[in-house]
PLY file of the C-alpha trace (Angstrom):
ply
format ascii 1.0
element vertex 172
property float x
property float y
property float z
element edge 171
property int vertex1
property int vertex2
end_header
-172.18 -75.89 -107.57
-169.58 -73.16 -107.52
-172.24 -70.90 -109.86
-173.97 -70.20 -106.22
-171.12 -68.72 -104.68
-169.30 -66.97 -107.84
-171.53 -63.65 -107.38
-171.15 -63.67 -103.50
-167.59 -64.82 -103.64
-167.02 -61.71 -106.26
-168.93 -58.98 -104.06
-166.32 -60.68 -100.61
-163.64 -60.13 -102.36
-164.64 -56.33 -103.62
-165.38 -55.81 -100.71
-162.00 -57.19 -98.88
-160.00 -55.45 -101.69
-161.63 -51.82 -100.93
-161.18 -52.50 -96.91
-157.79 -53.51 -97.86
-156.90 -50.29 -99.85
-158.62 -47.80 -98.53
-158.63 -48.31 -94.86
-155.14 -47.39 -94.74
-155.51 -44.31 -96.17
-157.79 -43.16 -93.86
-155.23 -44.28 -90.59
-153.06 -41.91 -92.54
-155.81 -38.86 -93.00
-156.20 -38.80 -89.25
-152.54 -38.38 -88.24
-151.54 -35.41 -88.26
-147.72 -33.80 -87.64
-146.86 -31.91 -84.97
-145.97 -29.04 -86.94
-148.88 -28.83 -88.83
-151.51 -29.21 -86.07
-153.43 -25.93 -84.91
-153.20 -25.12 -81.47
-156.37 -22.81 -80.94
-155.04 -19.32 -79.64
-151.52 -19.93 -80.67
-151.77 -17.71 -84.03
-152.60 -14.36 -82.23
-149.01 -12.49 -81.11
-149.12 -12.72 -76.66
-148.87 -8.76 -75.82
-148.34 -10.21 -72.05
-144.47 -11.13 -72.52
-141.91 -9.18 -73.93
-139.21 -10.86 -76.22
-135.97 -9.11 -73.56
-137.37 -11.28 -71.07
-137.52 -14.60 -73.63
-134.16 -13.66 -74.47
-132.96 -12.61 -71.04
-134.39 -16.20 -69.87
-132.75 -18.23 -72.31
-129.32 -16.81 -71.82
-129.57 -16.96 -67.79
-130.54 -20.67 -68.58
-127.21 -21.17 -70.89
-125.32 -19.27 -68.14
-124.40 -16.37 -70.33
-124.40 -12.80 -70.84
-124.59 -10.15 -73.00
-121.00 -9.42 -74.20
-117.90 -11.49 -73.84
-118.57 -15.12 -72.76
-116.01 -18.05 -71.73
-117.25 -21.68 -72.79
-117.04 -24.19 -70.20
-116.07 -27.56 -71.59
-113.23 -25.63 -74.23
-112.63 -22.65 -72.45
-113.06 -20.12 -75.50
-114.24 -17.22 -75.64
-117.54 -16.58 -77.28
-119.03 -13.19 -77.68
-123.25 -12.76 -77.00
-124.91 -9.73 -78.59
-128.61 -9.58 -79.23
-130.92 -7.18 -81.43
-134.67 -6.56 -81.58
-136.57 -4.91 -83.68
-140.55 -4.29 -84.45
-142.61 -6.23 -87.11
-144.30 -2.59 -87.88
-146.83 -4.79 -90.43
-149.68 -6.70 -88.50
-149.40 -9.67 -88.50
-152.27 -10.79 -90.76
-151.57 -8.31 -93.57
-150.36 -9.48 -96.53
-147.05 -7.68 -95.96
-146.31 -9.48 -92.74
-143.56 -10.94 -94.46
-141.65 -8.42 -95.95
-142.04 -6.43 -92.36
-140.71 -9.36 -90.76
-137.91 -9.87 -92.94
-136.60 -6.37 -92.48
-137.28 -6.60 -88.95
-134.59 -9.20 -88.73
-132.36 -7.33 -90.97
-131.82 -4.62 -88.66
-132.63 -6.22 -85.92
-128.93 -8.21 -86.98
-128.02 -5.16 -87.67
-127.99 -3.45 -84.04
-126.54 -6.55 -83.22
-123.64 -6.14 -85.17
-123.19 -2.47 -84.47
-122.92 -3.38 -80.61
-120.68 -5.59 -80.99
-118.38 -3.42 -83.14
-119.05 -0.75 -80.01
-117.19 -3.44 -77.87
-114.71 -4.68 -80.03
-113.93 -0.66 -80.59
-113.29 -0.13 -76.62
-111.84 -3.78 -76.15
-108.70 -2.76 -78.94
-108.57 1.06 -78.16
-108.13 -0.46 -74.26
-105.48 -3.26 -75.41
-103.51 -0.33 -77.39
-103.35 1.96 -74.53
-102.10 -0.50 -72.29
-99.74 -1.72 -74.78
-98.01 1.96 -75.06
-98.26 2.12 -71.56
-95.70 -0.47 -71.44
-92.08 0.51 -71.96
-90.50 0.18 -75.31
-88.15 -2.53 -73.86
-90.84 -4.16 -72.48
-92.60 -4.21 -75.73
-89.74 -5.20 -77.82
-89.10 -8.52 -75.33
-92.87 -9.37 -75.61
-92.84 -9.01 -79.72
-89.31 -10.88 -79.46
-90.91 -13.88 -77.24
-93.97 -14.12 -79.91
-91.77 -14.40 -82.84
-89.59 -17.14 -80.59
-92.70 -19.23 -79.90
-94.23 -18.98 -83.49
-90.27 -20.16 -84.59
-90.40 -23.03 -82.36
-94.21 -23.31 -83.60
-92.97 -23.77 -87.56
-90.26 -26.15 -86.19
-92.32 -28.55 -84.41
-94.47 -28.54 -87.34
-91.86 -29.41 -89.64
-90.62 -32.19 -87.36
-94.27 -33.82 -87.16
-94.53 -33.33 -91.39
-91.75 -35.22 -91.81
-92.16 -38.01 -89.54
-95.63 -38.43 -91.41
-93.22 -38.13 -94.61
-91.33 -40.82 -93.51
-94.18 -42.82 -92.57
-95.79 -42.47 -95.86
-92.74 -43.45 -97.51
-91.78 -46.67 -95.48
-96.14 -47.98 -96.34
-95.66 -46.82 -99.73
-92.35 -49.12 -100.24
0 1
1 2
2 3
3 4
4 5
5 6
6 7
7 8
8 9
9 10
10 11
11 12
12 13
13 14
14 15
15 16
16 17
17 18
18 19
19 20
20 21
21 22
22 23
23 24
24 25
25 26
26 27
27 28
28 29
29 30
30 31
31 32
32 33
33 34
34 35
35 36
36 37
37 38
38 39
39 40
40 41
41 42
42 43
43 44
44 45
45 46
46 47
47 48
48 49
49 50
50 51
51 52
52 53
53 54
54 55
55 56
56 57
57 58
58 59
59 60
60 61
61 62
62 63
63 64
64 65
65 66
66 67
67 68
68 69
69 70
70 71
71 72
72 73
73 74
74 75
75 76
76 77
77 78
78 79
79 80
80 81
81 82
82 83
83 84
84 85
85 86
86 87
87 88
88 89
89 90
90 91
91 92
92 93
93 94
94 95
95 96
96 97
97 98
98 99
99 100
100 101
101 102
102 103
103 104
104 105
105 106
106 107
107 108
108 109
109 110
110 111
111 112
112 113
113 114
114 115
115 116
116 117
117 118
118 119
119 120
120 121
121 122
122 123
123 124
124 125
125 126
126 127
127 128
128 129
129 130
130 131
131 132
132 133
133 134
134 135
135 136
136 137
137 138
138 139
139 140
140 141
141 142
142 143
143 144
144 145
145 146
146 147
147 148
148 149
149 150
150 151
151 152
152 153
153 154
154 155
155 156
156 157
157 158
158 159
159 160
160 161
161 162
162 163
163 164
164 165
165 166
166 167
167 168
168 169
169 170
170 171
């Protein structure tokens, strides 16, 4: 009785198998990631906006500015210097690239050269003012930072060895 249904039974199951195995794979063929999905029109280079204005935008929206910068939450102080340079290669050449690459490079560094610039002023600035001062003055100020790094070392030694102590009292 079972002879009927062996050669249908056999081609169901076949059948149920290959839905089984390869209808997942094609769920998985049709998703594709975000960063590897072509937006039409997105691979040609926009000559309508200028990259000072995408960088002037973004640091308007941190709240910054080219140059010396104060961080809110911490209160440091941050320093903000950009670069740009042109990709001279276009940018479907097969040397688009290396162009690129070198772009960056001195690109970083212009970057780096204005900030030397200001860091140049800012300490010429600080040593003028400094000699400005009188030589007593000067001598008081260097005698007040030694006093504070002093009291610095000793309040440092104090903490170390209360933790010594407290090491020594969990190790017994």
């Amino acid at each position: 009785m079972f002879r009927k249904f062996a050669i249908p039974l056999k081609l169901l199951l076949l059948i149920t198998a290959f839905g089984l195995f390869c209808l997942p794979l094609n769920a998985i063929a049709e998703d594709v990631d975000t960063e590897f999905e072509v937006v039409e029109g997105a691979s040609e280079p926009s000559d309508d906006v200028e990259v000072g204005d995408i960088i002037q935008e973004f640091l308007d929206s941190k709240g910054w500015q080219e140059g010396p910068n104060t961080h809110k939450k911490s209160g440091k102080e941050f320093f903000v210097v950009t670069g740009t340079k042109e990709i001279m290669a276009p940018y479907k050449s097969k040397n688009f690239i290396g162009s690129r690459q070198n772009a960056y490079t001195q690109a970083m560094a212009d970057a780096k050269r204005s900030m030397v610039e200001y860091l140049e002023v800012e300490i010429e600035t600080s040593m003028q003012m400094e000699m400005k001062e009188p030589s007593e003055k000067r001598e008081e100020a260097r005698l007040a930072e030694i006093r504070s790094e002093v009291l610095s070392i000793a309040e440092k030694k104090k903490t170390s060895g209360g933790l010594k102590s407290d090491l020594q009292k969990k190790g017994d």
